[in-house]
SEKE-728746 format. One line per 8 residues: number of its first residue (from 1); their letters; for each residue z negated, y, x negated of N, C-alpha, C. Coordinates in steps of 0.2 Angstrom, whole numbers. Example, Ala and Ser with C-alpha at 12.3 -4.5 7.8 and 13.67 -1.06 7.14 Angstrom:
2
1) as) -39:-28:-66:-39:-22:-62:-39:-16:-66; -35:-11:-64:-36:-5:-68:-39:0:-64
# end
This chain:
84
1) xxxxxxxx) -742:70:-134:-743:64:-129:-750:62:-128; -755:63:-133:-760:59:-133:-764:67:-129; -764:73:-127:-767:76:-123:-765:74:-115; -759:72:-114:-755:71:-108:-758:66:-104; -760:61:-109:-763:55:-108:-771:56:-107; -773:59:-112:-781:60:-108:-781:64:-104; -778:70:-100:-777:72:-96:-776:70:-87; -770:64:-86:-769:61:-81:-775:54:-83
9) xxxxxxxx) -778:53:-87:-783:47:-86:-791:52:-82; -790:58:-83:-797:62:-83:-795:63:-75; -790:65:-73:-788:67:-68:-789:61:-62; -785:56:-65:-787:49:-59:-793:50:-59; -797:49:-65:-806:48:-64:-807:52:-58; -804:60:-59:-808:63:-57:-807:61:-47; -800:60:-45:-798:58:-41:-804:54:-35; -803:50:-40:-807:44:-38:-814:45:-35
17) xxxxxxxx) -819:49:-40:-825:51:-39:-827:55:-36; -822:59:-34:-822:64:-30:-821:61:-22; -816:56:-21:-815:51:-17:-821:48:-13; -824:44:-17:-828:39:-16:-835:43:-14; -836:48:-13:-842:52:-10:-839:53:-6; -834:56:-3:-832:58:4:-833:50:8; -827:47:5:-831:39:8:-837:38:12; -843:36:7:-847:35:11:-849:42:17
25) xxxxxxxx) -850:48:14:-852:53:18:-850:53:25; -841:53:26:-838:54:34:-839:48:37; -838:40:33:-841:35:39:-850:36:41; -853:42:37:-858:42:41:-859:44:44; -857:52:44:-857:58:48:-851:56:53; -848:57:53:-840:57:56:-837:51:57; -837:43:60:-834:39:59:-828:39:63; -827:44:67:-821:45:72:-815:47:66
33) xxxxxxxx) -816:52:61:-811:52:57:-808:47:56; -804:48:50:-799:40:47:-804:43:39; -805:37:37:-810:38:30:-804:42:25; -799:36:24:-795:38:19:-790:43:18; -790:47:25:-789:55:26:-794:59:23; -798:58:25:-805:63:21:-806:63:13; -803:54:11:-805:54:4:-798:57:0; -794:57:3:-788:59:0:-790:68:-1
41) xxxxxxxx) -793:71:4:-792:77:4:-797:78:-2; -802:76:-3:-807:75:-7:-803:78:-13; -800:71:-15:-796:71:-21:-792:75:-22; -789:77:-19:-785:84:-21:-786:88:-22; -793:90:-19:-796:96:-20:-798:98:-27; -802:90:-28:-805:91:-37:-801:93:-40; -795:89:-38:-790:88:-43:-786:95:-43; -786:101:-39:-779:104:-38:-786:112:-44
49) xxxxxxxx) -790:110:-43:-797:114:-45:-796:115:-53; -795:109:-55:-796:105:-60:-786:107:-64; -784:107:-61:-775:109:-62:-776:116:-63; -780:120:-59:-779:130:-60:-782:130:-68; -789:127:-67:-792:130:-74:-786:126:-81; -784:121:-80:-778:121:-86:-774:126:-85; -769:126:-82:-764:131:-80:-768:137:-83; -774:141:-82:-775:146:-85:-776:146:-91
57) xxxxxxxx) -778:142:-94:-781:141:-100:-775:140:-105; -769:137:-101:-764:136:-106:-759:141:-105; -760:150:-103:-756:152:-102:-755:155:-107; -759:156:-114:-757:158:-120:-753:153:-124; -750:147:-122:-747:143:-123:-749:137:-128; -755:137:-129:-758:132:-130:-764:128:-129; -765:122:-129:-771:120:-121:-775:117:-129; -782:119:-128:-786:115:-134:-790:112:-132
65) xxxxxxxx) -793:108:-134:-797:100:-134:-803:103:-131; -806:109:-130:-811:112:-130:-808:113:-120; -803:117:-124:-803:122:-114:-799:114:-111; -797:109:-112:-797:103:-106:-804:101:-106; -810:102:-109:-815:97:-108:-819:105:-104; -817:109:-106:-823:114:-100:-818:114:-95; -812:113:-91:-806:110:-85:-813:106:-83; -815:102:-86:-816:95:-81:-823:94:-82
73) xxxxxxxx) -825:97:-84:-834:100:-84:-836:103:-76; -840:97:-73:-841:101:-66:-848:106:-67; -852:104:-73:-859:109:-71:-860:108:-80; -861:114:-83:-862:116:-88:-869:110:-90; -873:108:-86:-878:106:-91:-875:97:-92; -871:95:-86:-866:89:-91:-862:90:-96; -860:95:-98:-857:97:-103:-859:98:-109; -866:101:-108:-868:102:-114:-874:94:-117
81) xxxx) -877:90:-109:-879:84:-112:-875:80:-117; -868:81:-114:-863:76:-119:-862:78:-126; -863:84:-128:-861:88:-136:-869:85:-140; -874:82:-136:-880:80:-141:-879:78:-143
# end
């Protein structure tokens, strides 16, 4: 339960922060859009990105603490700053 759980809290995060950059971006370029269209597709995206790399990782039938934190690693050098 306790992977289940960091996973759907990493997941909103990721949601959200991927969200809130479409935000400001299409009210500046594109105000004719609707924001919260844009921000939702935002979020999916990360998110659905972020759902293949478990799905693969857990096809040998078990997901490890390592292969959820490389899922939601967007760039190898935030990843390896946090291991200092």
């Amino acid at each position: 339960m306790g992977k289940v759980k960091d996973i759907g809290g990493r997941i909103a995060a990721l949601f959200v922060s991927s969200a809130l950059g479409i935000i400001t971006g299409s009210a500046i370029i594109a105000p004719e859009l609707e924001v919260w269209k844009s921000a939702a597709l935002a979020g999916f995206v990360a998110v659905a990105g972020v759902v293949q790399k478990l799905a693969m990782a857990s096809i040998d039938g078990e997901l490890t603490k390592e292969e959820i934190d490389d899922a939601f690693a967007l760039r190898d050098s935030a990843r390896k700053s946090k291991r200092k």
